[in-house]
C-alpha positions in Angstrom: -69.6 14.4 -32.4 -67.4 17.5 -32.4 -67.5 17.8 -28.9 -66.5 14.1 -28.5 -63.7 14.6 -30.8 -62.3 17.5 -29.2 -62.6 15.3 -25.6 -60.6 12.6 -27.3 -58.6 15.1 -28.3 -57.4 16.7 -25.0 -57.2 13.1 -23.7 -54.6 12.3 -26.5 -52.8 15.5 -25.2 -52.7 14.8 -21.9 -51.5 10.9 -22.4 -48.8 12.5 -24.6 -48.1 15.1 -22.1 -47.7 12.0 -19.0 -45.7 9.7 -21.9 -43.2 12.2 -22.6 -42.8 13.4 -19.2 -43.2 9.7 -18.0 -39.5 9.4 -20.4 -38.1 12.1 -19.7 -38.2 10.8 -15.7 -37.0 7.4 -16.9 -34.2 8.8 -19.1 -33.0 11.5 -16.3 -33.2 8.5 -13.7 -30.8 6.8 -16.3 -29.0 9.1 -17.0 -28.2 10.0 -13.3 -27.8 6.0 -12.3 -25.3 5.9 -15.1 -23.4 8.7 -14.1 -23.5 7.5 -10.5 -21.8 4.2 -11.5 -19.3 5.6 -13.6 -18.1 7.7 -10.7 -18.6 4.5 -8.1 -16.0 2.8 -10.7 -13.5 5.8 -11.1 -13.3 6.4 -7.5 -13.1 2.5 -7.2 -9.6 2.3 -9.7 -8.2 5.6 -8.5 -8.6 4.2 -4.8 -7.7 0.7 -6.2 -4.4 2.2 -8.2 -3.5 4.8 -5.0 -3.5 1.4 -2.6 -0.9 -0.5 -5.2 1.3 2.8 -5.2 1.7 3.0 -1.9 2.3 -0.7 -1.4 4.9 -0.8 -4.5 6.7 2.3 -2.1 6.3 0.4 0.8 8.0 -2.4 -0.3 10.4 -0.1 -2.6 11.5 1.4 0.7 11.6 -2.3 2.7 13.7 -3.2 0.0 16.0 -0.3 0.1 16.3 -0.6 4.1 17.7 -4.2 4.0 20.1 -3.4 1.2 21.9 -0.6 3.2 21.4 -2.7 6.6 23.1 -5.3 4.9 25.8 -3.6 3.0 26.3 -2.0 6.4 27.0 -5.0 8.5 29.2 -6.5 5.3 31.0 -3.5 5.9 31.4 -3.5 9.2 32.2 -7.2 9.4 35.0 -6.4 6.7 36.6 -3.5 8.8 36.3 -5.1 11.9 38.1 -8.5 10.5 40.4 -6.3 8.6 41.5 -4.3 12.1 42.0 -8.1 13.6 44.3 -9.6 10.7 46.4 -6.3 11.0 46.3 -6.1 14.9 47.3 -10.4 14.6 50.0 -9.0 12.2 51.7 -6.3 14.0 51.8 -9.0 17.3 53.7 -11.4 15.0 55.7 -8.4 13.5 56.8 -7.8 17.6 57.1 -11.4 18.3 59.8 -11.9 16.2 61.7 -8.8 17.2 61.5 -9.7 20.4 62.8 -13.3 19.1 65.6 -11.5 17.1 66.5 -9.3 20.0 
């Protein structure tokens, strides 16, 4: 009967030797999955929030481009319109010295 005891005995040990090391497994395995995804998802919204910054510069700088292309050509357009009304002016200007003379 002893013996039988202790051979129960070393049983029970073992069995609580492969449980514990049977959770410890499971619980590293978790442990590691977890991790794992949590790294998946930062990399995920540090890609995600990289992609939006360089598309809000993108467009910042699109925008900026067609603002100074079209302030450009106003200007331009002003000067050039500006050098005909004075060039139409000085001809009259000579016209009618010419009609005075």
């Amino acid at each position: 009967m002893v013996q039988r005891y202790r051979r129960h005995k070393k049983e029970d040990a073992v069995v609580v030797v492969v449980v514990v090391v049977v959770v410890v497994v499971v619980v590293v395995v978790v442990v590691v999955v977890v991790v794992i995804v949590v790294v998946a998802v930062v990399v995920v919204v540090v890609v995600v929030v990289v992609v939006v910054v360089v598309v809000v510069v993108i467009v910042v700088v699109a925008v900026v481009v067609v603002v100074v292309v079209v302030v450009v050509v106003v200007v331009v357009v002003v000067v050039v319109a500006a050098v005909a009304v004075i060039e139409e002016e000085e001809e009259q200007e000579q016209e009618q010295e010419e009609q005075e003379e």
